[in-house]
Biopython code that builds the backbone (N, CA, C, O; Angstrom):
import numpy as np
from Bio.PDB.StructureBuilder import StructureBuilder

atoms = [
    (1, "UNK", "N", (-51.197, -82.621, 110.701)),
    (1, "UNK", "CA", (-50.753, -81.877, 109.549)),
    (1, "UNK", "C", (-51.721, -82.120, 108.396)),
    (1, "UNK", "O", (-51.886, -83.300, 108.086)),
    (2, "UNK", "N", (-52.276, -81.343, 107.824)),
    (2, "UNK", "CA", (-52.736, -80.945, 106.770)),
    (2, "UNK", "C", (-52.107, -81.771, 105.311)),
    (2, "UNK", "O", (-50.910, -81.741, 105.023)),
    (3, "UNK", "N", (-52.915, -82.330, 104.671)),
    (3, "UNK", "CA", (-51.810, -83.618, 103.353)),
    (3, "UNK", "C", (-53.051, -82.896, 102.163)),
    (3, "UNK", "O", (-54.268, -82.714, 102.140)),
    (4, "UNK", "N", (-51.923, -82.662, 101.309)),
    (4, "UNK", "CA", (-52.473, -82.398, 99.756)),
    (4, "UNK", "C", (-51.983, -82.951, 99.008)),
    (4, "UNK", "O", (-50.774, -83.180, 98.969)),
    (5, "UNK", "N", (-53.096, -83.425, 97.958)),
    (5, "UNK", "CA", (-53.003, -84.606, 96.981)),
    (5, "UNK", "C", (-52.595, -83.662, 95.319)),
    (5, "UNK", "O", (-53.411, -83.153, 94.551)),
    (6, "UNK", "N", (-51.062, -83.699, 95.191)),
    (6, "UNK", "CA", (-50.660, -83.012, 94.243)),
    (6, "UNK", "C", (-51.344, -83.901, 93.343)),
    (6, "UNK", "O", (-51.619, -84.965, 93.896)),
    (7, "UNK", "N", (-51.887, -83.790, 91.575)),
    (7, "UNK", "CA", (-52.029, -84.378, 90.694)),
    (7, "UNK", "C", (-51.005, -84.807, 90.114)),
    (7, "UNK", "O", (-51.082, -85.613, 89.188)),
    (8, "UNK", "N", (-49.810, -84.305, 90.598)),
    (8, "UNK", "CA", (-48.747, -85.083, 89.824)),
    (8, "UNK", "C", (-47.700, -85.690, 90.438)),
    (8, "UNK", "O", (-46.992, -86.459, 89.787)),
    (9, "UNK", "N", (-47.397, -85.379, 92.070)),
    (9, "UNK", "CA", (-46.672, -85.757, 92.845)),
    (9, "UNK", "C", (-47.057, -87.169, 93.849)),
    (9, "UNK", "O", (-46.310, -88.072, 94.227)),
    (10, "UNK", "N", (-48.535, -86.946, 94.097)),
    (10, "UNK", "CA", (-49.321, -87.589, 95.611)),
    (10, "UNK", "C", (-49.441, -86.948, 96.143)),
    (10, "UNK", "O", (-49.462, -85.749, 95.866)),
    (11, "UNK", "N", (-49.613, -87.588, 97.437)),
    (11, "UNK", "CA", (-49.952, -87.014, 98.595)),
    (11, "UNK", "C", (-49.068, -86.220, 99.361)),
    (11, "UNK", "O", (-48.166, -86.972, 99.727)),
    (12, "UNK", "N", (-48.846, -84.909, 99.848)),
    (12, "UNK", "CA", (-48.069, -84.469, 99.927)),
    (12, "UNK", "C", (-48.089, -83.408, 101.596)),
    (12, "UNK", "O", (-49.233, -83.304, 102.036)),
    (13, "UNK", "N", (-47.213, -82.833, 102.286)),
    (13, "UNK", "CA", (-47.608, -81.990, 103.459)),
    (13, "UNK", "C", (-47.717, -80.996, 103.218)),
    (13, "UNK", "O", (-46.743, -80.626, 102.563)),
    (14, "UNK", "N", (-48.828, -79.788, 103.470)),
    (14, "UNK", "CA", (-48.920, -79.037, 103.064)),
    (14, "UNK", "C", (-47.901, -77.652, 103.275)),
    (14, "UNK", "O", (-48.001, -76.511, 102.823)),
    (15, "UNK", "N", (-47.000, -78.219, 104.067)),
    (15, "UNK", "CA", (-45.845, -77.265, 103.705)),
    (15, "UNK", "C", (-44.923, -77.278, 102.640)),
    (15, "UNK", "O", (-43.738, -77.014, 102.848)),
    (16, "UNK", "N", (-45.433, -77.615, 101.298)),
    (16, "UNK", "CA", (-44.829, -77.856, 100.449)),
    (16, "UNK", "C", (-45.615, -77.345, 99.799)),
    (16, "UNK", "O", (-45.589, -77.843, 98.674)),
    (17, "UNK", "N", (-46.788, -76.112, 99.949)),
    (17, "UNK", "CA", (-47.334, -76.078, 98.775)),
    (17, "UNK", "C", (-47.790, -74.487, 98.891)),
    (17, "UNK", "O", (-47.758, -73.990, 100.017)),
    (18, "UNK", "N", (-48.238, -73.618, 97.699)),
    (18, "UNK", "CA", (-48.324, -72.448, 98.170)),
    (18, "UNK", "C", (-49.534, -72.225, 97.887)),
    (18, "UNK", "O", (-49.969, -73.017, 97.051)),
    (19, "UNK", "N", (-50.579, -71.126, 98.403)),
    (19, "UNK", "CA", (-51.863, -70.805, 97.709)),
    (19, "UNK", "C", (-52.053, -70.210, 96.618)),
    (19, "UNK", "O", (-50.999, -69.583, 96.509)),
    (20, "UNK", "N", (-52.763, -69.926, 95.581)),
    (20, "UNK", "CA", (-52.400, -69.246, 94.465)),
    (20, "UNK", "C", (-53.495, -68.293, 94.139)),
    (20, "UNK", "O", (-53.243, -67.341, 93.401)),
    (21, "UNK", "N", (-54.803, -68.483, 94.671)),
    (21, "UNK", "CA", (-55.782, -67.972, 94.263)),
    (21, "UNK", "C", (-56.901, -68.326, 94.371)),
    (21, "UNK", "O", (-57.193, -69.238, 95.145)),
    (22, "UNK", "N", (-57.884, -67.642, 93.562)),
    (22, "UNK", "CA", (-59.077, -68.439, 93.573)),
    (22, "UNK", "C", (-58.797, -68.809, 91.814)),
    (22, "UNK", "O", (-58.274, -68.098, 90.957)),
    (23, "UNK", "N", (-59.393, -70.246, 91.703)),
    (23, "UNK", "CA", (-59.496, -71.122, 90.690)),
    (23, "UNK", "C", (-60.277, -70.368, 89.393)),
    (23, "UNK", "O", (-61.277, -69.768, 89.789)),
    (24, "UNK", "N", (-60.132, -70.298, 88.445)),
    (24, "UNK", "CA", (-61.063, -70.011, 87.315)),
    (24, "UNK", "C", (-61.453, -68.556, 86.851)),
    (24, "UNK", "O", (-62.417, -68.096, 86.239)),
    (25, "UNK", "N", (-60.567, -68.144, 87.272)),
    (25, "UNK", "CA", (-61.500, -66.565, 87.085)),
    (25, "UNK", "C", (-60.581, -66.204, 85.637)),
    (25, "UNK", "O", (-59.441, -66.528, 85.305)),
    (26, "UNK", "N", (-61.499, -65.492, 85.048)),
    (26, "UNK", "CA", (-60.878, -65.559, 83.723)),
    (26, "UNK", "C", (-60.286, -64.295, 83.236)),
    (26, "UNK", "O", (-61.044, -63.470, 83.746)),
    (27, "UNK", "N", (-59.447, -63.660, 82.599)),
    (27, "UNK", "CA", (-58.277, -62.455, 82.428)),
    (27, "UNK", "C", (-59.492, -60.941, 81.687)),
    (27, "UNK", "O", (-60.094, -60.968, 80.613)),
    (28, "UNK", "N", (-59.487, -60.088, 82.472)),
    (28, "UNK", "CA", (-59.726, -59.152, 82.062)),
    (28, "UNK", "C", (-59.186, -58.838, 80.518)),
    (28, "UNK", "O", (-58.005, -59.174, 80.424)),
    (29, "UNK", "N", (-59.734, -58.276, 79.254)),
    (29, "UNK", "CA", (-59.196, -57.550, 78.365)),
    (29, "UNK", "C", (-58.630, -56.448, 78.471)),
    (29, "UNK", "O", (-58.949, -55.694, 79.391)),
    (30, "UNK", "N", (-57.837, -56.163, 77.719)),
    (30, "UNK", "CA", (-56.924, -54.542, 78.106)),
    (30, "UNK", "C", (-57.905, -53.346, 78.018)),
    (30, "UNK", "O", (-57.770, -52.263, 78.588)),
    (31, "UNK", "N", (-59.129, -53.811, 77.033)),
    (31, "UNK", "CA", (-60.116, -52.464, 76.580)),
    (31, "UNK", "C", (-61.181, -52.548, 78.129)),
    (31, "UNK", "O", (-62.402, -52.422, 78.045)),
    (32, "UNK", "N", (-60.765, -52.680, 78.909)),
    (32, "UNK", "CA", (-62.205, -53.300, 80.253)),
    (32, "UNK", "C", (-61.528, -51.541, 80.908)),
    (32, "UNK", "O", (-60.390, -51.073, 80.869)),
    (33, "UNK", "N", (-62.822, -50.980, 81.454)),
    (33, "UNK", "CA", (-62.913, -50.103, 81.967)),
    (33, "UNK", "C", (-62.370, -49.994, 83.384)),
    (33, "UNK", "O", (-62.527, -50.972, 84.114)),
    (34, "UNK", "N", (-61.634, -48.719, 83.944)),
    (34, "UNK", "CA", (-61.589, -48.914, 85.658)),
    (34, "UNK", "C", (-62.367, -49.412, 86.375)),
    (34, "UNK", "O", (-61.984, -49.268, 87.536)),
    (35, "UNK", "N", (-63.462, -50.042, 86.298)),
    (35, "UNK", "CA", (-64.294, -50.538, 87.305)),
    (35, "UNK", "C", (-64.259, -51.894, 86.810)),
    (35, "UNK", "O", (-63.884, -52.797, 87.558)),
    (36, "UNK", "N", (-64.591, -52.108, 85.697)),
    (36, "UNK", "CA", (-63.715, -53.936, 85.312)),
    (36, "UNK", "C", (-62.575, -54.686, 85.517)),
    (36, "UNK", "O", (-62.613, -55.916, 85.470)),
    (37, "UNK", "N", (-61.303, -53.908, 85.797)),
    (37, "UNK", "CA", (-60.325, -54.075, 85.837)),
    (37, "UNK", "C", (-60.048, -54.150, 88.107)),
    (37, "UNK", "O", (-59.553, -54.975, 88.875)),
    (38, "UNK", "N", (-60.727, -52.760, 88.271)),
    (38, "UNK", "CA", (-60.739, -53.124, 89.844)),
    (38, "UNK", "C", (-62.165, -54.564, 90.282)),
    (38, "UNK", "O", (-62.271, -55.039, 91.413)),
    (39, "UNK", "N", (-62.868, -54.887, 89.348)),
    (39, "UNK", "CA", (-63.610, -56.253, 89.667)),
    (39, "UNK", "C", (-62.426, -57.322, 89.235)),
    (39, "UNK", "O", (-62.222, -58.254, 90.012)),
    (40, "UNK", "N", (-61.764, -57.243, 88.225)),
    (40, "UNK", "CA", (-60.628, -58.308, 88.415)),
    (40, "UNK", "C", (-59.652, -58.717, 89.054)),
    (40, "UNK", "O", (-59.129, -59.822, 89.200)),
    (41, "UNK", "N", (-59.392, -57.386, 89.540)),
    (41, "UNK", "CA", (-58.161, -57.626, 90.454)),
    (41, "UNK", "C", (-58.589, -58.005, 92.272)),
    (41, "UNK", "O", (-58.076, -58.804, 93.055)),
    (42, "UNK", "N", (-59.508, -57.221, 92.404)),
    (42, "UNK", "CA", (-59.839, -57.548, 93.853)),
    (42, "UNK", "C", (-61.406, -58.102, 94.150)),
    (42, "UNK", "O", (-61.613, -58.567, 95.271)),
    (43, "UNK", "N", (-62.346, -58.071, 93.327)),
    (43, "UNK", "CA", (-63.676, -59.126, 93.696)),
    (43, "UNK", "C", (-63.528, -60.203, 93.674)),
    (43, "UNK", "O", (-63.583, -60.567, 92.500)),
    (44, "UNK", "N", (-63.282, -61.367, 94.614)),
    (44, "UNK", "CA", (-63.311, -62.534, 94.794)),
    (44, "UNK", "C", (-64.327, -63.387, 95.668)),
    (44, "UNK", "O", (-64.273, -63.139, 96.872)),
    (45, "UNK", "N", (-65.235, -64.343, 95.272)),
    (45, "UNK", "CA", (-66.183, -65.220, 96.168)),
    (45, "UNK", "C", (-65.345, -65.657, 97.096)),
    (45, "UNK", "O", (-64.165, -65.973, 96.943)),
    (46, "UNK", "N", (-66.000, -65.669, 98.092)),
    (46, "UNK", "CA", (-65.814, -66.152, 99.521)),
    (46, "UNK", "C", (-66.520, -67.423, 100.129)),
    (46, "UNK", "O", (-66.346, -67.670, 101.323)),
    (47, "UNK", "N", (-67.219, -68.143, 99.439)),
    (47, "UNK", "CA", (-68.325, -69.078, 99.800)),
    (47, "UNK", "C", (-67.653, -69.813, 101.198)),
    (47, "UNK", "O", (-66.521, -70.240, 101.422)),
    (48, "UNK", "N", (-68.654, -69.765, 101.867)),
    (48, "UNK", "CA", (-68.688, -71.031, 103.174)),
    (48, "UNK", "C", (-69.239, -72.325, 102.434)),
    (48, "UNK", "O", (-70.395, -72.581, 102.096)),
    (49, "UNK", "N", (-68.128, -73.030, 102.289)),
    (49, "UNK", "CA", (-68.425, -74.192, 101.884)),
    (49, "UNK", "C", (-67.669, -74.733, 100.891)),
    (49, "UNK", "O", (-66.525, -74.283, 100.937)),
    (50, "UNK", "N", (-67.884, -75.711, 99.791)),
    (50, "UNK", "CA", (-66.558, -76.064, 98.578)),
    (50, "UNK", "C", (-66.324, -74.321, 98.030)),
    (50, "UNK", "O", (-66.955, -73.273, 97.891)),
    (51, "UNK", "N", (-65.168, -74.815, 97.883)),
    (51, "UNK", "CA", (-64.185, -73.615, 97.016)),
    (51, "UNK", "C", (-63.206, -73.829, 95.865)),
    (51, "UNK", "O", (-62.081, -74.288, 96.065)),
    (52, "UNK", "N", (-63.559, -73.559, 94.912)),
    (52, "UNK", "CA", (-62.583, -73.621, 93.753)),
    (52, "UNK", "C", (-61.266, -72.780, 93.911)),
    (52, "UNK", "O", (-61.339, -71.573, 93.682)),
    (53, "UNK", "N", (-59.736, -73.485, 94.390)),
    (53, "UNK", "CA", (-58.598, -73.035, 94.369)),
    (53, "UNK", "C", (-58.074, -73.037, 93.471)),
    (53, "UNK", "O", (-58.661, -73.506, 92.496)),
    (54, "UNK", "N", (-56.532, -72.457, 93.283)),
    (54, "UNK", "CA", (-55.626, -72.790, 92.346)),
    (54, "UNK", "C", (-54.237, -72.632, 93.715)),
    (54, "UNK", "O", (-53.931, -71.677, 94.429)),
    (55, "UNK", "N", (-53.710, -73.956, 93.614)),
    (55, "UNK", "CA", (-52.361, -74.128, 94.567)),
    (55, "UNK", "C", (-51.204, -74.642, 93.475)),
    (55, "UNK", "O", (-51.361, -75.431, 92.544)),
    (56, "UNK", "N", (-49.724, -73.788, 93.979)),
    (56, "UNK", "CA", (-48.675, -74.501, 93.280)),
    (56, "UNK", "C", (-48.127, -75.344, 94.313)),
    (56, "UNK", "O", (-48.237, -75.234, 95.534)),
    (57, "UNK", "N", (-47.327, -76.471, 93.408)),
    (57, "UNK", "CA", (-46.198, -77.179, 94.698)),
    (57, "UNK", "C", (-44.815, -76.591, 94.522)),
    (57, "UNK", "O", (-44.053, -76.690, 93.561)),
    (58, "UNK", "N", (-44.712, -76.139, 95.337)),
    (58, "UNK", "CA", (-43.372, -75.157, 95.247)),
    (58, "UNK", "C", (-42.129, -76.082, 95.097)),
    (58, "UNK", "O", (-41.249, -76.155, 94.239)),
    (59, "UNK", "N", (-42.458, -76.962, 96.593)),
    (59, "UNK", "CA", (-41.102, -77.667, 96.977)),
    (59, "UNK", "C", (-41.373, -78.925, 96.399)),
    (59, "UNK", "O", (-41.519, -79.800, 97.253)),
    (60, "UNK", "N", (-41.468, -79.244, 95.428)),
    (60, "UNK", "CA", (-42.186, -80.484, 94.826)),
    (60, "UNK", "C", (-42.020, -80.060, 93.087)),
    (60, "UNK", "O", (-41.256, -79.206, 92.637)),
    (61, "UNK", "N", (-42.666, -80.651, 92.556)),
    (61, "UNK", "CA", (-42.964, -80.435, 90.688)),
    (61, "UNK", "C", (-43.004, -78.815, 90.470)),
    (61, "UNK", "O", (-42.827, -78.472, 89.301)),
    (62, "UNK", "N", (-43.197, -77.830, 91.362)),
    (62, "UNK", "CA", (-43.648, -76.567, 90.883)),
    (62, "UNK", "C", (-44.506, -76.232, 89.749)),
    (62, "UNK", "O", (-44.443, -75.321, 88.923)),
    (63, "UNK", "N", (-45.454, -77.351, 89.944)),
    (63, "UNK", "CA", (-46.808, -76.988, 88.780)),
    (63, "UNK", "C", (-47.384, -76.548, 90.086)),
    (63, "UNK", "O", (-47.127, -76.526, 91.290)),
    (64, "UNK", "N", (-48.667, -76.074, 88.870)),
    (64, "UNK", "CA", (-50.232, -75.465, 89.275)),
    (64, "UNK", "C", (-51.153, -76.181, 89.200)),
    (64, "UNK", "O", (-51.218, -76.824, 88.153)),
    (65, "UNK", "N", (-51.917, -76.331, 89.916)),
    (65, "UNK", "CA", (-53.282, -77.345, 89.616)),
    (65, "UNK", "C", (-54.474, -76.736, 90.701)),
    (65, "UNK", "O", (-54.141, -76.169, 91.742)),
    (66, "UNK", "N", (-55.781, -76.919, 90.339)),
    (66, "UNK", "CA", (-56.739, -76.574, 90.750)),
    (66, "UNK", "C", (-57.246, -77.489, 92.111)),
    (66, "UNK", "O", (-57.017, -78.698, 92.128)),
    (67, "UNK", "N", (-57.763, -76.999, 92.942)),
    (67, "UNK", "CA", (-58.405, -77.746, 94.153)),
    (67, "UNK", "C", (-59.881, -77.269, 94.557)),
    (67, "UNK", "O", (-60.358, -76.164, 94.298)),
    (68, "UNK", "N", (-60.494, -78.288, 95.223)),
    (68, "UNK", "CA", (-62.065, -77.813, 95.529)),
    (68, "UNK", "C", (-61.673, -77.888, 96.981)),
    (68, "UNK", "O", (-61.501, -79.085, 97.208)),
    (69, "UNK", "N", (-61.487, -77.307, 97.890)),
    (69, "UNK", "CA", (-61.558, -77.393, 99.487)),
    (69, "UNK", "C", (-62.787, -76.440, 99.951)),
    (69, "UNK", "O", (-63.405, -75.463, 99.528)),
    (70, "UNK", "N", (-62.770, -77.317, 101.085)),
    (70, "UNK", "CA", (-64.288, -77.218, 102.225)),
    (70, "UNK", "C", (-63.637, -76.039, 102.959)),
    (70, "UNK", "O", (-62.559, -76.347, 103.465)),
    (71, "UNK", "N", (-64.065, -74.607, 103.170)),
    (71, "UNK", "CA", (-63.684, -73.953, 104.050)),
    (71, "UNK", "C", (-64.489, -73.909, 105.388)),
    (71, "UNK", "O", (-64.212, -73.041, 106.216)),
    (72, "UNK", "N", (-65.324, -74.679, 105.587)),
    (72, "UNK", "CA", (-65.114, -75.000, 106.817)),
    (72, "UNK", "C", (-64.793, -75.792, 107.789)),
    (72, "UNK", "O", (-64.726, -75.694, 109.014)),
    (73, "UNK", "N", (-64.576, -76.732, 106.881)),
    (73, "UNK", "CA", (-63.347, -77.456, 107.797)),
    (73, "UNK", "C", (-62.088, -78.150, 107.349)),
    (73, "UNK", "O", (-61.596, -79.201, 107.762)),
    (74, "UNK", "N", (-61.608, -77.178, 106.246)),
    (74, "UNK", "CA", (-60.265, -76.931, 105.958)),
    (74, "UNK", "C", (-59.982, -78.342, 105.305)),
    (74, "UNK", "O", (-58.773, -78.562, 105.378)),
    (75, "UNK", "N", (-60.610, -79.295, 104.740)),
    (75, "UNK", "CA", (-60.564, -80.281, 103.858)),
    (75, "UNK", "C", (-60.603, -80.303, 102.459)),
    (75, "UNK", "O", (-61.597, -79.908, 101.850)),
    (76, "UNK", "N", (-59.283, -80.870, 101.721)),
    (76, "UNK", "CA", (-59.725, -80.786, 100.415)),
    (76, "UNK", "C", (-60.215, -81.983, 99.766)),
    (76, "UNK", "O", (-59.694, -83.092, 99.883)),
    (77, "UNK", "N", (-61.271, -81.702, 99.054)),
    (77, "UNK", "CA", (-62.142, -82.745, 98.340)),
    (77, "UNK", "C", (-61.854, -83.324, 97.244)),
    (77, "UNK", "O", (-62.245, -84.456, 96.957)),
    (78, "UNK", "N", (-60.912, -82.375, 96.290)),
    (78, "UNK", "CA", (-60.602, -82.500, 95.199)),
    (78, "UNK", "C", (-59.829, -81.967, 94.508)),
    (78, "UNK", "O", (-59.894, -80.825, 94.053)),
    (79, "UNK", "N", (-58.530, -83.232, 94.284)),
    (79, "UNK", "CA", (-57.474, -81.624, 93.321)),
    (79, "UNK", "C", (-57.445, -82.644, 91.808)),
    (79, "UNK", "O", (-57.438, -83.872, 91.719)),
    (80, "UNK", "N", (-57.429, -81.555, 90.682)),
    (80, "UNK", "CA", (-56.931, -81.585, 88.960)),
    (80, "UNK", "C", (-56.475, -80.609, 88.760)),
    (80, "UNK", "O", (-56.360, -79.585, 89.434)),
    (81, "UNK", "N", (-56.012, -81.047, 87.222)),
    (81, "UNK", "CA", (-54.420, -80.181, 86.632)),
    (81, "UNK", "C", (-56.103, -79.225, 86.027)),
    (81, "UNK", "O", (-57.321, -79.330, 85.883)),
    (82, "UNK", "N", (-54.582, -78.084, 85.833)),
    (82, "UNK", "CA", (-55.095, -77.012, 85.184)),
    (82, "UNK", "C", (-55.569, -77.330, 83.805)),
    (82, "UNK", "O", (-54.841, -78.026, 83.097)),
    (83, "UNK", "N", (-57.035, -76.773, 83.219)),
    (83, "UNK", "CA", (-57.416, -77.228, 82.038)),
    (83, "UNK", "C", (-58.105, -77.996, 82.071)),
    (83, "UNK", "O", (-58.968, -78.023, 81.194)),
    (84, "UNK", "N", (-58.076, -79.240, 83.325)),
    (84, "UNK", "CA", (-59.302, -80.313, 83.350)),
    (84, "UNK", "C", (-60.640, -79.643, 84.267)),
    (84, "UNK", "O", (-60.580, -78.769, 85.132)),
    (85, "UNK", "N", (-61.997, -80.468, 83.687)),
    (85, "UNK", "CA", (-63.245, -79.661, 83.792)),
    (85, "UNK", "C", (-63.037, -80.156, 85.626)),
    (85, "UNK", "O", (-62.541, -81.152, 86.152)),
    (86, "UNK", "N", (-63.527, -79.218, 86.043)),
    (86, "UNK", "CA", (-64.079, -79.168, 88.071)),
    (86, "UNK", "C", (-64.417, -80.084, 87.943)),
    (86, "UNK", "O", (-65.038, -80.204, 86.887)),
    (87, "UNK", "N", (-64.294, -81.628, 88.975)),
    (87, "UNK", "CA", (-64.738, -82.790, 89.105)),
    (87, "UNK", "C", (-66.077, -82.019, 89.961)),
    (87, "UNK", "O", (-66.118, -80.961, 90.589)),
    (88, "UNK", "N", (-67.326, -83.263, 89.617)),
    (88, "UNK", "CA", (-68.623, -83.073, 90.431)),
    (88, "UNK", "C", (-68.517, -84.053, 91.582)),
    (88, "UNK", "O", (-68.508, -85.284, 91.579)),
    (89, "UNK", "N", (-68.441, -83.181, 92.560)),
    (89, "UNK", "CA", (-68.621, -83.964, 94.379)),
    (89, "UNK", "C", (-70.065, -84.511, 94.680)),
    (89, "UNK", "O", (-71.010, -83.865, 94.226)),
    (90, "UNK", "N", (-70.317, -85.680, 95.430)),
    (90, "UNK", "CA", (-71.053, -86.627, 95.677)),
    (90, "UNK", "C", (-71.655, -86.021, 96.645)),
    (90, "UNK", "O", (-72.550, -86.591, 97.269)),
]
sb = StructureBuilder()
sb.init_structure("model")
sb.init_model(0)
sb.init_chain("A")
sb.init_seg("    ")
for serial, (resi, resn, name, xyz) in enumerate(atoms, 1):
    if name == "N":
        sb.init_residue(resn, " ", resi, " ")
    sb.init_atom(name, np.array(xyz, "f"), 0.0, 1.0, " ", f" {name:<3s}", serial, name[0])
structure = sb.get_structure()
């Protein structure tokens, strides 16, 4: 089983937790044109390799916090609360 390290709970199974997104992407303005608005809603990086998430714990604290996981081999490297800067991996 898969264990995620809530920032505010521990360590936790990951059936307790939901995906939320990709991490950081920042809110379109209302004045952003149809083609800005369809880059916000559906252009998202895909990188093979670290990935900036955003996961809630549902069944747990029901906060949000950010994660860096390895998509290729489904490891996460690094989770912080929302608002703190992306930790730098070694």
């Amino acid at each position: 089983m898969l264990l995620i390290d809530c920032p505010f709970c521990g360590e936790r199974p990951e059936l307790e937790f939901s995906y939320g997104g990709e991490a950081h992407i920042a809110r379109t303005p209302d004045t952003a044109s149809d083609d800005g608005w369809t880059a916000f809603l559906y252009d998202r990086t895909n990188p093979k390799g670290i990935h900036a998430e955003r996961w809630r714990h549902v069944h747990g604290c029901g906060r949000f916090f950010n994660a860096l996981r390895d998509t290729v081999s489904d490891k996460f490297r690094a989770t912080y609360r929302i608002g703190e800067a992306r930790p730098e991996l070694e």
